[in-house]
C-alpha positions in Angstrom: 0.0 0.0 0.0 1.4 3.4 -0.9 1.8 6.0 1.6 -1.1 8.1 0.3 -3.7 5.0 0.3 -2.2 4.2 4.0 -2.9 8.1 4.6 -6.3 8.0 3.3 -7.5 4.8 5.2 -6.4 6.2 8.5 -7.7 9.5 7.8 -11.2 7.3 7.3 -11.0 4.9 10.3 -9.8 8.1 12.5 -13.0 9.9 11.2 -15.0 6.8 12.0 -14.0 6.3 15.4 -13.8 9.6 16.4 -17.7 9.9 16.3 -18.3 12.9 19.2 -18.2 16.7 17.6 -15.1 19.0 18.2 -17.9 21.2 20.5 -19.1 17.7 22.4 -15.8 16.5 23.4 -14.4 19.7 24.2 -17.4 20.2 26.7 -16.6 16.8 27.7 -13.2 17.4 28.4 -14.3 20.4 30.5 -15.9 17.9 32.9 -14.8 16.4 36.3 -16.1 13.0 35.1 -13.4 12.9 32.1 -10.8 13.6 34.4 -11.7 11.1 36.9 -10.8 8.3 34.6 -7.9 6.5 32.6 -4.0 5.9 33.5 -1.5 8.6 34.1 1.5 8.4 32.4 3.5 5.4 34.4 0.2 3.1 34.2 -1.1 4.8 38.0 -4.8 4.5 37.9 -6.9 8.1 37.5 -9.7 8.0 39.8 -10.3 11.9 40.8 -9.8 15.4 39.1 -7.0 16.6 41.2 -4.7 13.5 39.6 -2.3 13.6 37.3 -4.2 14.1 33.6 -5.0 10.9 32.0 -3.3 9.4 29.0 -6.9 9.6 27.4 -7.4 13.5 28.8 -4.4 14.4 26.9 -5.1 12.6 23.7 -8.8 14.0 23.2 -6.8 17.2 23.4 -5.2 16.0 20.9 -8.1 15.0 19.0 -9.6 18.8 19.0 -5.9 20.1 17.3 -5.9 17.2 15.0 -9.5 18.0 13.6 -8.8 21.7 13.5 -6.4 21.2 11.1 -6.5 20.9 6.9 -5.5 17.8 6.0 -2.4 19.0 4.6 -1.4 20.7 7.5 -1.3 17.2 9.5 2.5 16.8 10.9 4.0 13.0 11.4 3.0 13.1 15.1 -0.9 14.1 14.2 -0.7 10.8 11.9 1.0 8.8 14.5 -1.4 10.2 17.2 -4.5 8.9 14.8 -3.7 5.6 14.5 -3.1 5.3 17.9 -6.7 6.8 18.4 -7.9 4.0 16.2 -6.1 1.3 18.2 -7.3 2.3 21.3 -11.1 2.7 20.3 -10.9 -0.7 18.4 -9.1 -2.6 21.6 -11.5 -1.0 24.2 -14.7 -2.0 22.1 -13.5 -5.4 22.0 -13.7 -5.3 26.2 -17.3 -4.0 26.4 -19.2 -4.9 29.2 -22.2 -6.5 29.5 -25.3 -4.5 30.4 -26.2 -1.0 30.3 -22.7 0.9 29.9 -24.0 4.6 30.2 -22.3 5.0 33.5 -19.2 3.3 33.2 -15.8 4.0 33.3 -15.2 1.9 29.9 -17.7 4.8 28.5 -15.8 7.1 30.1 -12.6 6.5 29.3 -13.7 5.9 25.2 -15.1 9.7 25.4 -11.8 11.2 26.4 -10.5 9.2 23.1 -13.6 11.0 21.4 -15.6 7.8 20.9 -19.1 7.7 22.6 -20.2 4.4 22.0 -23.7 5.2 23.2 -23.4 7.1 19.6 -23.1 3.7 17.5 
């Protein structure tokens, strides 16, 4: 596969996993609840605000740069940082749990990656 085709399938898959607006998870972001969830860097769990920011916190940050740009514009790291968004949403789906997941840290922890899977 050339480097354009592998450029334009992950630009695709990112779009498709990434399924909450720029204005959604940037209010989500903003809450208490997205920062009360996920590993800190150095695999400690996050289980309150006043931690260390997530892994997850830090890459739906990412997210929000990474859709404000043209596609042109999109650096080495933005491409790297996209398929690691797709990895992650594609590994966590594969662990959902049974029952109503509303209210769940699994649900939680997808939104900071900008995946609401309450939107599938």
């Amino acid at each position: 596969m050339t480097e354009a085709a592998d450029r334009k399938e992950t630009l695709a898959e990112f779009r498709r996993v990434v399924n909450m607006t720029p204005a959604k998870l940037r209010h989500w972001l903003e809450s208490e609840e997205s920062r009360s969830v996920g590993m800190a860097p150095g695999g400690k769990k996050v289980t309150g605000p006043e931690q260390h920011e997530s892994v997850g916190h830090h890459m739906g940050e990412r997210i929000l740069a990474i859709k404000a740009r043209k596609q042109d514009e999109l650096t080495e790291a933005d491409w790297a940082d996209m398929r690691k968004v797709i990895g992650y949403v594609h590994r966590h789906m594969a662990q959902r749990p049974k029952g109503d997941v509303r209210d769940t840290r699994w649900r939680r922890s997808l939104m900071n990656w900008g995946h609401d899977p309450l939107e599938d």
